[in-house]
C-alpha positions in Angstrom: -113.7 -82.9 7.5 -114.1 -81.4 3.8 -113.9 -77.4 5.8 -110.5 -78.9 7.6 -109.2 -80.7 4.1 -110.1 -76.9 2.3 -108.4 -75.1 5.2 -105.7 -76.7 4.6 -105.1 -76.5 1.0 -105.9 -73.0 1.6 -103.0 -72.5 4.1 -100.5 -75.5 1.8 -101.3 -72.7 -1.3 -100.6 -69.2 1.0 -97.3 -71.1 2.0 -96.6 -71.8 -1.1 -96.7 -68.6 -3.1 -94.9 -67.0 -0.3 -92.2 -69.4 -0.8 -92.0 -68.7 -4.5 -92.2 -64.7 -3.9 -89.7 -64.9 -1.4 -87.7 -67.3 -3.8 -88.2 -64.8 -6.9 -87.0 -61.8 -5.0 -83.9 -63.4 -3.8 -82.9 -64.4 -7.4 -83.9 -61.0 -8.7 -81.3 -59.7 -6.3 -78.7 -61.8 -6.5 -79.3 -62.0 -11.1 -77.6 -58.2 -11.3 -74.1 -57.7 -11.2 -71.5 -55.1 -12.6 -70.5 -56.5 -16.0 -67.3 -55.1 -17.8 -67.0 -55.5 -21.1 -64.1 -53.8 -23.5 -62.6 -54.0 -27.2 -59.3 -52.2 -28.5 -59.9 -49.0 -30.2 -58.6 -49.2 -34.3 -57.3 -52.9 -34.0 -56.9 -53.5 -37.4 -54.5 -50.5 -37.9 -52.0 -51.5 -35.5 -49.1 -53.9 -35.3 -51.2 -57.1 -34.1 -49.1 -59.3 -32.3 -47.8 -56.4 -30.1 -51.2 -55.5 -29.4 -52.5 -58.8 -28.8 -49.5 -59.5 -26.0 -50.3 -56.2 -24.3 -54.0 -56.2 -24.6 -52.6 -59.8 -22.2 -50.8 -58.1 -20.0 -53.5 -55.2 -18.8 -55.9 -58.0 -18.1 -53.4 -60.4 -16.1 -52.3 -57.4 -14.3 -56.2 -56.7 -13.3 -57.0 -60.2 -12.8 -54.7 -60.6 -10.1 -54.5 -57.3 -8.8 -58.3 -57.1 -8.3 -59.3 -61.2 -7.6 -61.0 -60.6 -4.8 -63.4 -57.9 -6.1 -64.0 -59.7 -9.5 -66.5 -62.0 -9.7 -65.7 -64.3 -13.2 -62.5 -62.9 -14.0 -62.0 -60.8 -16.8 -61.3 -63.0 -20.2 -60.6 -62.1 -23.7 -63.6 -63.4 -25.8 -62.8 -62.0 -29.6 -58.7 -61.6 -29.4 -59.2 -57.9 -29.1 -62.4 -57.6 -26.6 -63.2 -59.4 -22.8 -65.7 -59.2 -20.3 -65.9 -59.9 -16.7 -67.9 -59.6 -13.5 -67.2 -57.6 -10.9 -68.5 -57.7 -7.7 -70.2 -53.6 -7.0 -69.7 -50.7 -9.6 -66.9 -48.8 -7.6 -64.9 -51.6 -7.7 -65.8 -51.8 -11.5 -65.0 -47.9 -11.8 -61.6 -48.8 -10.2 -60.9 -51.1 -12.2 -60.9 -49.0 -15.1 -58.6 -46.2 -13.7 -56.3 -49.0 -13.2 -56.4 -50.4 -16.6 -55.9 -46.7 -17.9 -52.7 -46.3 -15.5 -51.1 -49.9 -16.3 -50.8 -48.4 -19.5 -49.7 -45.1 -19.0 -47.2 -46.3 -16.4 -45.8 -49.2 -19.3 -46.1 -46.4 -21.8 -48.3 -48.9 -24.6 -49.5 -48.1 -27.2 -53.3 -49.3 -26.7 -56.4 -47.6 -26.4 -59.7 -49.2 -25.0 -63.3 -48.7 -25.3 -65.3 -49.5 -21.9 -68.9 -50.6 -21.1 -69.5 -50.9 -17.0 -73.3 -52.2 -17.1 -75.1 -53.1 -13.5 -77.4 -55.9 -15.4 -79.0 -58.9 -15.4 -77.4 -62.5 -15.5 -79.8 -65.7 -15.8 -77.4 -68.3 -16.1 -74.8 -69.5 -13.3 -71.8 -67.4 -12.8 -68.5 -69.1 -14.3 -66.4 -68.1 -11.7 -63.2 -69.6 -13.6 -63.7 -68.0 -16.7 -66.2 -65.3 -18.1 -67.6 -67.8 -20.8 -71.2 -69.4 -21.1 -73.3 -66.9 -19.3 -76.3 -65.3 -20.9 -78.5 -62.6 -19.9 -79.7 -59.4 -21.3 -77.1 -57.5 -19.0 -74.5 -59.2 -21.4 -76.6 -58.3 -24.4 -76.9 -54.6 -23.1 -73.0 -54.6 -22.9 -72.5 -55.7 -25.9 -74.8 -53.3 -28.0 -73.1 -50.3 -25.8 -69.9 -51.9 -27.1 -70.9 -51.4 -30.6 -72.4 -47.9 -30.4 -69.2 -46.8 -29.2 -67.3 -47.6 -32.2 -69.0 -44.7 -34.2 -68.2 -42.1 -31.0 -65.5 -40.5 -29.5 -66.5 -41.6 -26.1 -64.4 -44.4 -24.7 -66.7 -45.1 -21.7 -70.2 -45.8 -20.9 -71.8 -46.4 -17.6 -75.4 -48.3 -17.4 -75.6 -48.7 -13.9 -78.1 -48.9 -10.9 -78.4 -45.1 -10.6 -81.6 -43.5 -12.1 -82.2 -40.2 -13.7 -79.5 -37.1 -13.6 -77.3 -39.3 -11.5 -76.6 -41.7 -14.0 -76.5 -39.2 -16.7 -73.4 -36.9 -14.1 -71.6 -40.2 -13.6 -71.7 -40.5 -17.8 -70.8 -37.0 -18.4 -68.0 -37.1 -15.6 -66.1 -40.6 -17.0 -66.1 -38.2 -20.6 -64.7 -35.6 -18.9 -62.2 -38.4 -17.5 -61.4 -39.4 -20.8 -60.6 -36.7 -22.3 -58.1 -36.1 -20.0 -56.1 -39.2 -20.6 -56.8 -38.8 -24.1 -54.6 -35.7 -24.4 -51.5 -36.9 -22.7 -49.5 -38.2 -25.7 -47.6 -41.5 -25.6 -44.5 -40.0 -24.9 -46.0 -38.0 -21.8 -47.3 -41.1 -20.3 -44.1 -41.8 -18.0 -44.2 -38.2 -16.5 -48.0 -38.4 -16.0 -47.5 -41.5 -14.2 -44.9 -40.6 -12.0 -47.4 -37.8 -11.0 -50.0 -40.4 -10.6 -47.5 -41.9 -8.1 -46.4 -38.9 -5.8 -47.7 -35.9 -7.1 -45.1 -34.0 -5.2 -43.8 -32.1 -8.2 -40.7 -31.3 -7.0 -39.9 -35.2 -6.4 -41.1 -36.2 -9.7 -38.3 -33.6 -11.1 -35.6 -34.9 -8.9 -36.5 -38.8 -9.8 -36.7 -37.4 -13.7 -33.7 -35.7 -12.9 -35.8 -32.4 -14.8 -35.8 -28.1 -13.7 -38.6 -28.0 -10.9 -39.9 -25.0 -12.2 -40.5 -26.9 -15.6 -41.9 -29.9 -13.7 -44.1 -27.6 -11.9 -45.7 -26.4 -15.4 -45.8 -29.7 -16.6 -47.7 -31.1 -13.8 -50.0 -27.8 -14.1 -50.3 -28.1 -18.3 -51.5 -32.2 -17.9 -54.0 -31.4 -15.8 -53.2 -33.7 -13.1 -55.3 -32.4 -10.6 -58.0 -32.2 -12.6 -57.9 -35.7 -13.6 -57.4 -37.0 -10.1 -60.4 -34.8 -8.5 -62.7 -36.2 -11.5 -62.0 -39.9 -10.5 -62.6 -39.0 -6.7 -65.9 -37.3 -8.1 -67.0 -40.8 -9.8 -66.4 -42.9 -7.0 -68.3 -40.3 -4.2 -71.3 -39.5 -6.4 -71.6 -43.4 -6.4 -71.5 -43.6 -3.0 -73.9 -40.8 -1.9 -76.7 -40.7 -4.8 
């Protein structure tokens, strides 16, 4: 009897850690997500209530555009900063080249610092609002967030690539940037309608501009570039 009761505690204890291994990788899997976190670039220097009400708008627009990708929707936490989570990193990556066309399209005058951070989450996802979740993922984000204020940089990637690919990804959404940082406020329509159909020669007729001028306009911002760096992003996230 006492081998049968031991053999059984033996096989009760097996079962049991098994269960809790099983158990802990599951939550280890399903504890990382993409988190998105941005502030406004020189907030204090700029006419607040405009910037408040479009700083509004981007993130309504990408709420609803994106709902089903995002996870806890994207919620202004400090007036001029939000965070969100989104469901894989390309969508998160997308979400950011739409946020930088909504506002070159709407010509605003708003520039925004970006963190995209594949990390850890330990409390239940607030699916409603992106409030009351903690997790050194979040913490990450927000230190990121901070660094950037004393660089150029407007973007930072942490995500679940390792090594040189992480580092390319990094280097490619500066290269990104400083793109879209050279287009001037007043070019942003042009480089939008480009954006849309980058058929020079129907952006001059709906512009009602010379197509040859169009043409080395289109050439001068760097359109293609642009556009071939963002496809570069989202396929080295795909393949490495």
């Amino acid at each position: 009897m006492l081998r049968v009761w031991r053999n059984n505690c033996i096989i009760a204890l097996y079962v049991q850690r098994k269960c809790v291994v099983k158990r802990h990788k599951y939550q280890n899997r399903i504890m990382r997500y993409p988190i998105l976190m941005a502030d406004i670039v020189d907030s204090r220097k700029a006419d607040q209530t405009l910037l408040i009400n479009e700083f509004k708008n981007v993130v309504h627009f990408i709420n609803d555009k994106w709902k089903v990708s995002i996870v806890s929707p994207l919620t202004i936490t400090l007036g001029d900063e939000f965070q969100g989570i989104i469901q894989d990193m390309e969508s998160c990556y997308k979400v950011v080249f739409d946020m930088e066309e909504f506002i070159l399209e709407n010509s605003l005058n708003l520039k925004l610092r970006y963190v995209m951070n594949y990390g850890r989450i330990e409390t239940p996802i607030n699916r409603n609002l992106a409030y009351e979740m903690l997790g050194d993922g979040l913490t990450q984000a927000r230190e990121h967030l901070n660094k950037l204020k004393s660089s150029s940089n407007r973007f930072v990637v942490l995500s679940d690539k390792k090594g040189k690919t992480a580092t390319v990804i990094n280097d490619l959404f500066f290269l990104y940037g400083s793109y879209v940082d050279s287009w001037k406020t007043n070019e942003f329509k042009m480089v939008s309608a480009f954006l849309k159909d980058e058929d020079y020669k129907i952006v001059a007729e709906n512009l009602s501009m010379n197509k040859s001028s169009t043409w080395r306009r289109y050439k001068s911002l760097q359109i293609e570039e642009y556009n071939i760096t963002k496809n570069l992003i989202l396929t080295l996230n795909k393949i490495l």
